[in-house]
N, C-alpha and C positions, 0 to 999 in steps of 0.2 A: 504494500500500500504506500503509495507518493502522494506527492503534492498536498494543495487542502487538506485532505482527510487526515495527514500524516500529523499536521499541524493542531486539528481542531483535536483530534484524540489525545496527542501530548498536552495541549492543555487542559483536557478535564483531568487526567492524570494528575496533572501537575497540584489542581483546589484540591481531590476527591485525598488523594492522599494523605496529603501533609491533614488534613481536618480529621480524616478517619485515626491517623496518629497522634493527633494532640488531645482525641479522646481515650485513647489507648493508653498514651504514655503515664498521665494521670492517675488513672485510677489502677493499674496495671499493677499488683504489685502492694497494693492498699489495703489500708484493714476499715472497714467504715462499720462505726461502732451504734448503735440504738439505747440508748437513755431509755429505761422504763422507771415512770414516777410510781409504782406502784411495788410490790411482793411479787416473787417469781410465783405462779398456779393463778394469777390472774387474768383474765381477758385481755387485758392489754398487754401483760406481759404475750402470753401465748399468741395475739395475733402480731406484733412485734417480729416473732422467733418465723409465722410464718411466710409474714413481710421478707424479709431479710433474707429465707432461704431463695424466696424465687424473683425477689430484684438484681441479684450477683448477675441471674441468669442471663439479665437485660442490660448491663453494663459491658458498654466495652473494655476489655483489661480481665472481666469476672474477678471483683476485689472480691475479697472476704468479706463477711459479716460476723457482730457479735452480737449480743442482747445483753444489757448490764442494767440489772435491779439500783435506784435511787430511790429509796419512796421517802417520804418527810411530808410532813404538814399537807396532807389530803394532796401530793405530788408537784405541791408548790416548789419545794426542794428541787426538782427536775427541770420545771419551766424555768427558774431562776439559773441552774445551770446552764442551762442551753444557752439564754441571751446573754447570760453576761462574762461567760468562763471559756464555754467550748470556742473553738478555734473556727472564723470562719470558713473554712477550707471545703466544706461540702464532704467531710469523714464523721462527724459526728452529728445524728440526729437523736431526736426523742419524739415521744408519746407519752400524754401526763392528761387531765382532766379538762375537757372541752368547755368547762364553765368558770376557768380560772381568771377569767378576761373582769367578772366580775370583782376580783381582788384590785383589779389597777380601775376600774370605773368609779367604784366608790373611796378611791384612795388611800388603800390600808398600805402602807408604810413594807410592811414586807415582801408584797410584790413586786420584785428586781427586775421590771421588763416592761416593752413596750408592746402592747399585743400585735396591732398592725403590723409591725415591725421583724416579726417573725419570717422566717422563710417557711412558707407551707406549700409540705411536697404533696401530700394527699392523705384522705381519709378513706372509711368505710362504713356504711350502713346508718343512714340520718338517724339519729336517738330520738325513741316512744320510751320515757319511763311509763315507772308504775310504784306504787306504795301499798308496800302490803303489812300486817302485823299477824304476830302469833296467832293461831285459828283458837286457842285455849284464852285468849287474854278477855274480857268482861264487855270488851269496845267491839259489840259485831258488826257494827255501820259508820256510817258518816253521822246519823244523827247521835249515835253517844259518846264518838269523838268529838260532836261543836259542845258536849253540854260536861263532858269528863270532870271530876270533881278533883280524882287525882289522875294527871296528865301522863298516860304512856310513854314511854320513854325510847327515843329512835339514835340509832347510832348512826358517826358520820367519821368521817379520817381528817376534816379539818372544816374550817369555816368556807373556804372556796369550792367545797365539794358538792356535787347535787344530791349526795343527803345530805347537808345542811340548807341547802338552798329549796330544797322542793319543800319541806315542812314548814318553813318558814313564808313561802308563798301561800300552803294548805292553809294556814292560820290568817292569811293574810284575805284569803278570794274565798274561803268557802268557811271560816271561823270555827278550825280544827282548833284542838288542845292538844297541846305535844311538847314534850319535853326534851331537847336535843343534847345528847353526851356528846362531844369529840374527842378525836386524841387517838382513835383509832389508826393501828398503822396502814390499812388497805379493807377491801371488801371483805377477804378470807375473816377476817382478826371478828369484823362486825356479824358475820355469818355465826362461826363458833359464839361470838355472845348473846345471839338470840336464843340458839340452840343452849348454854346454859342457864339460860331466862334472866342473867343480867340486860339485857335491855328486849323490847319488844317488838319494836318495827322499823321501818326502811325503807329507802328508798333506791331504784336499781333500773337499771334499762332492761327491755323487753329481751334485746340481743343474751343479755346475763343471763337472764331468771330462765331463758329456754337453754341456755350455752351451756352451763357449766353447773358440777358439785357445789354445793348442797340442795341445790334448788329442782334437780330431777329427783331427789329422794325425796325431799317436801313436797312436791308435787303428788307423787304417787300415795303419800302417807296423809295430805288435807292437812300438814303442819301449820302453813301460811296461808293467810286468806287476802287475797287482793284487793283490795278499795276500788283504787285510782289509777286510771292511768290517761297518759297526756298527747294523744295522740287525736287529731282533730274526729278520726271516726274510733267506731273499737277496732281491736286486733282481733282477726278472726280464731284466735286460739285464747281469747280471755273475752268470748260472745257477751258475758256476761256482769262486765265491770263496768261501770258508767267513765265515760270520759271528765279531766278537768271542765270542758265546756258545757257538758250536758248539766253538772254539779252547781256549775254558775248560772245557769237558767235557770236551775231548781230554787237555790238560796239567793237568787237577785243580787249576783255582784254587783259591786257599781264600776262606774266606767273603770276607774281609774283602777281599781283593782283588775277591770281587763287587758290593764294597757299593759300595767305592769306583767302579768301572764305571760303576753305575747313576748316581753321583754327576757324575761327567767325560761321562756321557751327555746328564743334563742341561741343555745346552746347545743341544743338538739339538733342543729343544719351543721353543725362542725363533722357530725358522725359520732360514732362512740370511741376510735380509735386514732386518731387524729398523728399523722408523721410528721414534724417542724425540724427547718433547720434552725440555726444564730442567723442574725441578722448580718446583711454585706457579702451571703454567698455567691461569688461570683456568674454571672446569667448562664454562660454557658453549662456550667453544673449543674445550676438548680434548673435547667430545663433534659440532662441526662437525669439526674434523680426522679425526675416530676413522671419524665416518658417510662422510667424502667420502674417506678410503682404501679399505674399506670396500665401497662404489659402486664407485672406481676397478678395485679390484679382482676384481671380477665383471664389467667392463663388456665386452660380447662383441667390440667395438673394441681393448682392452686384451690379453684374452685372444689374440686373433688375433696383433697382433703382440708379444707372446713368444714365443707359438709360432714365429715366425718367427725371433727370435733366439735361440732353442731354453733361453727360460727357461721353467721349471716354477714355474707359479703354483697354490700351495694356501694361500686367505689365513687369516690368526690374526688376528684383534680383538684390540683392544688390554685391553678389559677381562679377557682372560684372559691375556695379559701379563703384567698388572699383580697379578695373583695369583700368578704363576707365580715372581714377581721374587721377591714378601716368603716361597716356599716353597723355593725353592731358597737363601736363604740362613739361613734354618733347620737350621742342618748341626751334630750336635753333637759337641762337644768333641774327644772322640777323631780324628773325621773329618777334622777340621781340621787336628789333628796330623800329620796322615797327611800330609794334603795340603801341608803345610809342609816335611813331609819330602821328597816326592817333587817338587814343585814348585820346590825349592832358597832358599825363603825361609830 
């Protein structure tokens, strides 16, 4: 082959190369490590480990991957790490609690981070909680929760978590009584203390309560009895729990109690699993990490085994993330107040 052709071929050689290798060279050879804010046996941990195994697969280079346990204050500890410590180089991500955003909205002092400001590679499966309490505890409804004389007691792993944050809505929109403990190291720690009837109810996503131990064996034994759950219709596998909205028709929220709803809702569009870089990872990375989550995440090998370990994969891109960050904290003034209020800032 002469002339033209000889030319036009040596130059796509020339881009296709050199780019195919600077994505090679990088990560080639790399260990790219995964923050989990939580205890290893939990949901985030485990979908983490199977993040990590089938992103390698979509990286040019195939780095290694690892999963590294941080939990601290309901996985605050994690998110602070991310932003302000890990290195931005596009080797170190995390996964920590989708509702931490509300730690930096209401301005509590310990959250080290700017939420927008995150690199967010991707999530999975938009969060429907639910709130259940012991099926043996005195409180069979919503109506002897608004009137409790002495307030059941619901465990949380820190103030930024959605147990603390959904009971304190419940009380807020529908004039629950509940008493919140924290301090808990993760979900497992609050699971075992219901089970030894130091505390009595909780709150958890739909993805959890069907995912993982203990919540198949209370299932089958009618341990836990579900209230609530927040999902704008029911879940066809809890036919029979009325939704936050249905609740607030019932008991005549008022506005502002719906606005805020929709507010403490919004953490549920993160997903339940949510992957972030530090902030400043350079574009070309953070659009190979974004692609090979992404991939991961459709990959009919991947999907198989969740299914297996009865995770519920619906993936979120990280570019709608990253919108979702700078509008959710968009909250005006009043709102804020609100949430200061209720939050205990």
């Amino acid at each position: 082959m002469h002339g033209p052709a000889t030319i036009i071929l040596a130059l796509l050689l020339s881009i296709e190369i050199p780019t195919l290798f600077a994505q090679t060279s990088f990560f080639e050879g790399k260990t790219v490590r995964i923050i989990v804010g939580y205890p290893a046996g939990t949901t985030h941990d485990a979908w983490a480990r199977l993040a990590a195994q089938y992103m390698k697969k979509h990286i040019a280079g195939n780095p290694d991957f690892i999963v590294q346990s941080m939990p601290g204050a309901g996985s605050l500890v994690a998110a602070n790490y991310i932003y302000g410590i890990a290195k931005p180089d596009g080797l170190t991500l995390a996964t920590f609690n989708a509702a931490l955003y509300f730690e930096q909205l209401i301005g509590r002092k310990e959250a080290q981070f700017d939420w927008p400001k995150m690199t967010w590679i991707g999530s999975s499966t938009p969060a429907t909680r639910l709130f259940y309490i012991r099926a043996d505890s005195p409180y069979a409804g919503i109506p002897e929760l608004r009137k409790a004389a002495d307030p059941p007691k619901c465990g949380t792993a820190g103030r930024g978590s959605t147990g603390y944050i959904l009971p304190k809505l419940f009380e807020e929109a529908l004039g629950l009584k509940l008493a919140i403990v924290s301090g808990y190291p993760g979900g497992v720690e609050v699971d075992l203390a219901i089970e030894k009837g130091e505390i009595q109810c909780n709150s958890t996503s739909l993805s959890v309560y069907f995912g993982r131990e203990p919540f198949h064996t209370w299932r089958k034994k009618n341990f836990v009895r579900v209230l609530i759950q927040t999902g704008r219709t029911r879940d066809s596998r809890l036919p029979e729990v009325p939704t936050i909205f249905e609740l607030m028709d019932q008991y005549k929220a008022s506005e502002e109690s719906r606005r805020l709803t929709n507010v403490f809702l919004d953490a549920g569009r993160f997903g339940s699993w949510p992957i972030v870089g530090p902030p400043g990872v350079g574009t070309d990375r953070v659009k190979t990490l974004r692609d090979a989550f992404a991939k991961a995440a459709n990959d009919p090998a991947l999907l198989a085994e969740a299914k297996k370990k009865q995770l519920e994969v619906e993936p979120i891109r990280g570019e709608e993330l990253d919108l979702l960050a700078k509008e959710v904290m968009a909250q005006p003034k009043e709102v804020i107040e609100r949430l200061k209020e209720l939050l205990g800032n």
